[in-house]
C-alpha positions in Angstrom: 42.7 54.8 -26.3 44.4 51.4 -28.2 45.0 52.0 -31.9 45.7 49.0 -34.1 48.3 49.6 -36.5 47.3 46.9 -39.0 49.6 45.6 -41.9 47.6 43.8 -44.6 48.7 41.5 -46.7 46.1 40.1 -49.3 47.7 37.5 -51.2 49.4 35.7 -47.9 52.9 36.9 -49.5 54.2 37.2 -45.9 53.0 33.8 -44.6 53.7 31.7 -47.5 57.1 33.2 -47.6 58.5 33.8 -43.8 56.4 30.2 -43.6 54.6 31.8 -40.4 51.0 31.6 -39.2 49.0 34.9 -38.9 48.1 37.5 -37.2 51.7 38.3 -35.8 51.2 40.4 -33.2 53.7 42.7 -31.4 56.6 44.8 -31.7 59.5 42.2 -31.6 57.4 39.5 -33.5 57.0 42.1 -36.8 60.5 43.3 -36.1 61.4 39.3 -36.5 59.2 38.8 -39.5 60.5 41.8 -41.7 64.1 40.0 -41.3 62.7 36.7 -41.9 60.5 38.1 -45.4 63.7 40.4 -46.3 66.0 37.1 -46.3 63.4 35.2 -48.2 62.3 37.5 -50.7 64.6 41.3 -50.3 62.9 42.1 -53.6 59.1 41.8 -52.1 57.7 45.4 -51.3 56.2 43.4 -48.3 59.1 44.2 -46.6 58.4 47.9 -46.9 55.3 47.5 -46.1 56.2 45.8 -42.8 58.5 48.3 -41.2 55.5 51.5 -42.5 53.7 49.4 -39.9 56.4 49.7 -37.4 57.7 53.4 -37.9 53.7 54.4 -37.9 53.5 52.6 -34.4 56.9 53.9 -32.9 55.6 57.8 -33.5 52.0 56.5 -32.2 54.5 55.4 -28.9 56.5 58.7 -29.3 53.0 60.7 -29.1 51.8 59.0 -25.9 49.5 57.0 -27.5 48.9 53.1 -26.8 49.2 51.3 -29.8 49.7 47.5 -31.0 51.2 46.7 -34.4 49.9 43.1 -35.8 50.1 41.5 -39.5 47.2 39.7 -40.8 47.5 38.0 -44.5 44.5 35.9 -46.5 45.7 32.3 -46.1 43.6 30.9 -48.9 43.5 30.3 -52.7 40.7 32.1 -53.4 39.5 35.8 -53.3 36.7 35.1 -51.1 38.2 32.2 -48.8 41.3 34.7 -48.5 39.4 37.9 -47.4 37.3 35.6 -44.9 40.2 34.5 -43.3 41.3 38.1 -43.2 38.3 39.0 -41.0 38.4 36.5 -39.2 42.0 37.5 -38.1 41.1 40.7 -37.5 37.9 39.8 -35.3 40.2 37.6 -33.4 42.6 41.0 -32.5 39.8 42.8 -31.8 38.5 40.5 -29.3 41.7 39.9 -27.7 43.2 43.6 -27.6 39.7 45.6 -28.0 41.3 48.5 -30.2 39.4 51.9 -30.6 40.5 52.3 -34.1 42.9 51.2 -36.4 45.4 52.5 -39.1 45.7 49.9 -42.0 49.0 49.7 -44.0 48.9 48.3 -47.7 51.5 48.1 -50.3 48.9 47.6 -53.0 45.6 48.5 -54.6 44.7 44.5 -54.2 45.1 44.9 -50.8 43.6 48.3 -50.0 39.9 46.4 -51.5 40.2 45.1 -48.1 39.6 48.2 -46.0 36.0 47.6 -46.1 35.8 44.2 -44.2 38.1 45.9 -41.8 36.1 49.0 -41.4 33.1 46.6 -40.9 34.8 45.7 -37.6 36.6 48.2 -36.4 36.6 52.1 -37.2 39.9 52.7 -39.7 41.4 56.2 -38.8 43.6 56.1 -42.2 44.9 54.0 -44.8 49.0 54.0 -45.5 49.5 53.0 -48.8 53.4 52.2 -49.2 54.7 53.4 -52.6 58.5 51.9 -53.5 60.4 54.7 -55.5 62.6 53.0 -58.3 65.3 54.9 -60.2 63.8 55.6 -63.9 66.9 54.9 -66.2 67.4 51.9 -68.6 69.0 49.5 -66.0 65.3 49.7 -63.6 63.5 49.4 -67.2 65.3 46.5 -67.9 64.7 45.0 -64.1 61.0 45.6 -64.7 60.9 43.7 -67.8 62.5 40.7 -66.0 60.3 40.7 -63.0 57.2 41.4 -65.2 58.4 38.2 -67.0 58.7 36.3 -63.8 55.5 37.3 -63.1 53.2 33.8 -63.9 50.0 35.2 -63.6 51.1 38.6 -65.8 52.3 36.0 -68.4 49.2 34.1 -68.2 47.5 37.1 -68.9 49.4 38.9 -71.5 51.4 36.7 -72.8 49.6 33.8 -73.7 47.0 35.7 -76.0 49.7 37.3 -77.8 51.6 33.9 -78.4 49.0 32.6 -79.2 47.9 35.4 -81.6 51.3 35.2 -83.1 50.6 31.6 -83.9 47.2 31.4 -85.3 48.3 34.6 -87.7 50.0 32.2 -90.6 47.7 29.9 -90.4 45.0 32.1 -90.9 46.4 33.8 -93.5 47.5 30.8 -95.3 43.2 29.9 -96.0 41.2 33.6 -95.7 41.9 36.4 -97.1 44.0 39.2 -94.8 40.7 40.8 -93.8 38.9 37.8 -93.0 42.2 36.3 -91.1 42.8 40.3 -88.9 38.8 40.1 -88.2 39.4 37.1 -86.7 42.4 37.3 -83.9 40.7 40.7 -83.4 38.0 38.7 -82.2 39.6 36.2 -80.5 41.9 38.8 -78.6 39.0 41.1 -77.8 37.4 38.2 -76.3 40.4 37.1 -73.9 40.6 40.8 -73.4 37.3 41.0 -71.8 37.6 37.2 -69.9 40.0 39.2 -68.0 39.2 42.7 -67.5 35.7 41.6 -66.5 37.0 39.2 -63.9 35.3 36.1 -65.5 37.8 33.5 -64.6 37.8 34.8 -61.1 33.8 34.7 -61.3 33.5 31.0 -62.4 36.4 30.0 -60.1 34.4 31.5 -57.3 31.2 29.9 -58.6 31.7 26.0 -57.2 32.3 27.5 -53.8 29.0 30.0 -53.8 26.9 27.3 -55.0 28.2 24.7 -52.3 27.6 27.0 -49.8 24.2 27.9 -51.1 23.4 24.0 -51.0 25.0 23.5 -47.4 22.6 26.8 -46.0 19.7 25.6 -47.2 18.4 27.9 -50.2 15.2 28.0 -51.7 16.7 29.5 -55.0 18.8 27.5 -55.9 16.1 25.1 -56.5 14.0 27.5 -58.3 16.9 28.7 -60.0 17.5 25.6 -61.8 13.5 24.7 -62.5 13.7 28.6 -63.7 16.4 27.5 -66.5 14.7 24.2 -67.6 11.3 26.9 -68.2 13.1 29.6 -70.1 14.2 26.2 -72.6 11.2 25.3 -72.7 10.0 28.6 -73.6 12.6 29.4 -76.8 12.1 26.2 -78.1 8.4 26.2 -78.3 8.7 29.9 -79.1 11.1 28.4 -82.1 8.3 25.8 -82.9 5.3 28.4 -83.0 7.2 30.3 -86.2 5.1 28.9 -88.8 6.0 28.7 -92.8 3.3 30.8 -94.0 5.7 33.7 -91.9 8.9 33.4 -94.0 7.1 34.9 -97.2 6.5 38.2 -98.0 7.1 41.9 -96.5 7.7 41.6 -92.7 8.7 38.5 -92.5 11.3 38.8 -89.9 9.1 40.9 -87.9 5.9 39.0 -87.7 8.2 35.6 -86.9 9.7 37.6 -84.3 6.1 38.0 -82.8 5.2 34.9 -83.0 7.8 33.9 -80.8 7.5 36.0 -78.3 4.0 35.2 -78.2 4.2 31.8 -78.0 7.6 32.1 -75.4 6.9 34.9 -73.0 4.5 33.2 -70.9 7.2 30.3 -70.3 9.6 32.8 -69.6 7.6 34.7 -67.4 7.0 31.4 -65.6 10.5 31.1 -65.4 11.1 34.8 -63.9 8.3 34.2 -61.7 9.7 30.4 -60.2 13.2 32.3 -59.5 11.7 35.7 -57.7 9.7 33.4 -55.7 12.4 31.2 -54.5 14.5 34.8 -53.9 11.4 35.8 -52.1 10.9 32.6 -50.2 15.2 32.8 -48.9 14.2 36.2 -47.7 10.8 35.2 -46.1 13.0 32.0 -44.1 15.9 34.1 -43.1 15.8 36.5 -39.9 16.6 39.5 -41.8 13.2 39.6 -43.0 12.0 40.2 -46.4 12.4 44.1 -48.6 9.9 45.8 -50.5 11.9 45.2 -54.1 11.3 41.5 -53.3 7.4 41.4 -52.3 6.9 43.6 -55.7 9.2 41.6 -58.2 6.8 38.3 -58.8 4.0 40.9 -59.3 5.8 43.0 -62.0 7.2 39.5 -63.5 3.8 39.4 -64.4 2.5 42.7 -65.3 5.4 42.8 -67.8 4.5 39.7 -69.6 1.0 40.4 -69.9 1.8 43.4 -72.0 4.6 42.2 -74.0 2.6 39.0 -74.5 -0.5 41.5 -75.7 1.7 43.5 -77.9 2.8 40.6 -79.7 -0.9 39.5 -80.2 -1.4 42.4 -81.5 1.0 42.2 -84.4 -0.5 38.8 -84.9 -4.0 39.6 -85.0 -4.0 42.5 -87.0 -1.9 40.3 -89.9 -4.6 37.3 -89.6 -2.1 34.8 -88.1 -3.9 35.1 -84.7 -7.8 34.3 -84.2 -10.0 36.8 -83.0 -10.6 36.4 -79.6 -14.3 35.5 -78.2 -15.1 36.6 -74.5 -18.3 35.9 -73.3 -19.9 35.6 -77.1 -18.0 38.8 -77.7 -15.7 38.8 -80.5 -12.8 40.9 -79.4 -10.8 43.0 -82.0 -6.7 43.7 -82.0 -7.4 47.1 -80.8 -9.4 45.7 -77.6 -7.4 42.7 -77.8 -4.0 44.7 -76.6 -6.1 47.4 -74.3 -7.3 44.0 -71.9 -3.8 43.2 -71.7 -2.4 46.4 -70.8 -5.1 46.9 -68.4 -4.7 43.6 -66.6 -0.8 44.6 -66.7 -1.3 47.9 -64.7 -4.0 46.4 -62.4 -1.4 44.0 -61.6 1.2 46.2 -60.8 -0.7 48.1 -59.2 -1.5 45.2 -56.7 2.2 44.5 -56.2 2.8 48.2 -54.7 -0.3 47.6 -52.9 1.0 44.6 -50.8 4.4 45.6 -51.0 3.3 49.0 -49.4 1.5 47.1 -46.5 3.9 44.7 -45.7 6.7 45.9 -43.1 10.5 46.2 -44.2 11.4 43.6 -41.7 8.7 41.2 -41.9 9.7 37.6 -41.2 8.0 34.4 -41.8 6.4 33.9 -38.6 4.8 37.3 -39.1 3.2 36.4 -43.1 2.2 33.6 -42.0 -0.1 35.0 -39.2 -1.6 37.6 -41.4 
């Protein structure tokens, strides 16, 4: 039984510093490396992280048990780019040394997001999480506040909004009132606040690369996704044009504008809805995964929800005179009737979508839809 002792390093502290490839594999080569990281950098808890790797080998040694110790690190600028070079490092040492299990070592929450796409490999017996101890006494506070300050991407974050804050103050107070000028940075701050904590900037920094690669595979939805977009447009602004003058007066005015929009916009935007689940159902239908269920039922309950929202609205419309009276067949149809067709021919479609979604197999493929 091989166990892999596995020291992760996330951020490619380890390569970029010791200026060595990865995965370092071997007793003597991570021995080498701590000395090499430790000169460049003795301050980088890397260091401690490397020899948890090597005393959690030695007693594996000291137990009887076969082990191999390697380092693997994300050589890449991104989140994604640097966790797929991380698997691909640790595919590489499972092919070459075919480990039974493995024991990954982190030296940070970052890192330890990791153990998933290593677990997704190979089984992980435990996770070593190195903690540093510090002294707690004014000289380590003092050290802290000069490594936090060192720290670019920490000043990025909290720095910057609170300079900035700092600056905008006086001259917001100099042309509002106090309230008026507080309201504002508030604003502003809780703003930046939430660009970070909600990962934005790491979302649209990732967002080039997921759409290239969606265009280099080959997807369906991208298209649609884009024609889906232009159709929701289209449906606010003729939703926008449908709100008539006659509206604005009187009681209700807000509420009887309101269904005239969505009147006149939800069958746009349940065009839209229905172009993007189609190109999402379309990607599944090509790919050899097959197609799920949730996917087979979406376009129908696209639908089936804008039937009755669209016969609510008529409703509202009808009943205040804006909307003709329907004629079916040489049948006038009333409000009541009006919004009882459209809920019935919302249901009855639904109801179809469970019906082929029910009778079509998890793990259809395309070859097999198109031969029923």
């Amino acid at each position: 039984m091989t166990t892999l002792v596995l020291c992760v390093d996330r951020s490619n502290d380890i390569g970029r510093k010791a200026g060595v490839p990865t995965p370092v594999v071997g007793w003597e080569a991570v021995r080498s490396l701590v000395t090499d990281v430790g000169l460049a950098d003795p301050e980088d808890s890397n260091v401690n992280c490397l020899l948890e790797a090597l005393r959690v080998a030695r007693d594996l040694r000291d137990e009887h048990e076969d082990s191999v110790v390697a380092v693997v690190s994300g050589a890449s600028e991104t989140l994604v780019g640097a966790d797929r070079s991380l698997a691909a490092q640790v595919d590489e040492l499972v092919a070459e040394y075919e480990p039974d299990s493995a024991i990954v070592v982190v030296d940070s929450a970052g890192d330890e997001r990791v153990v998933p796409v290593i677990e997704s490999r190979l089984r992980v017996d435990s996770v070593d999480r190195v903690v540093v101890r510090q002294a707690h006494d004014i000289e380590s506070t003092y050290y802290l506040l000069k490594q936090f300050l060192a720290d670019e991407e920490l000043r990025s974050t909290v720095l910057v909004p609170l300079g900035a804050t700092l600056l905008l103050m006086p001259l917001l107070l100099t042309r509002f009132s106090p309230e008026i000028a507080l309201a504002g940075l508030g604003s502003v701050l809780g703003a930046v606040l939430l660009y970070k904590g909600l990962a934005i900037d790491q979302l649209l920094a990732e967002s080039p690369d997921r759409v290239r690669d969606a265009l280099y595979s080959g997807q369906v939805s991208i298209v649609t996704y884009v024609v889906a977009a232009g159709l929701t447009l289209v449906g606010a602004f003729l939703g926008a044009l449908s709100v008539t003058p006659q509206a604005n007066a009187g009681t209700g005015a807000t509420l009887i504008s309101t269904m005239q929009f969505v009147y006149h916009a939800v069958p746009w935007l349940a065009l839209a809805a229905l172009t993007a689940s189609a190109g999402r159902l379309l990607d599944e239908l090509i790919g050899a995964d097959g197609v799920s269920r949730q996917y087979m039922n979406l376009p129908f309950g696209v639908v089936a929800l804008g039937l009755v929202v669209r016969g609510f609205a008529g409703w509202f419309l009808q009943r205040e005179g804006i909307l003709a009276d329907a004629v079916l067949f040489g049948w006038t149809v009333s409000a009541q009737q009006r919004l009882a067709l459209f809920i019935v021919g919302g249901i009855f479609v639904s109801a179809i979508g469970v019906r082929v979604a029910a009778t079509m197999s998890e793990n259809e493929t395309l070859e097999d839809a198109v031969e029923q």
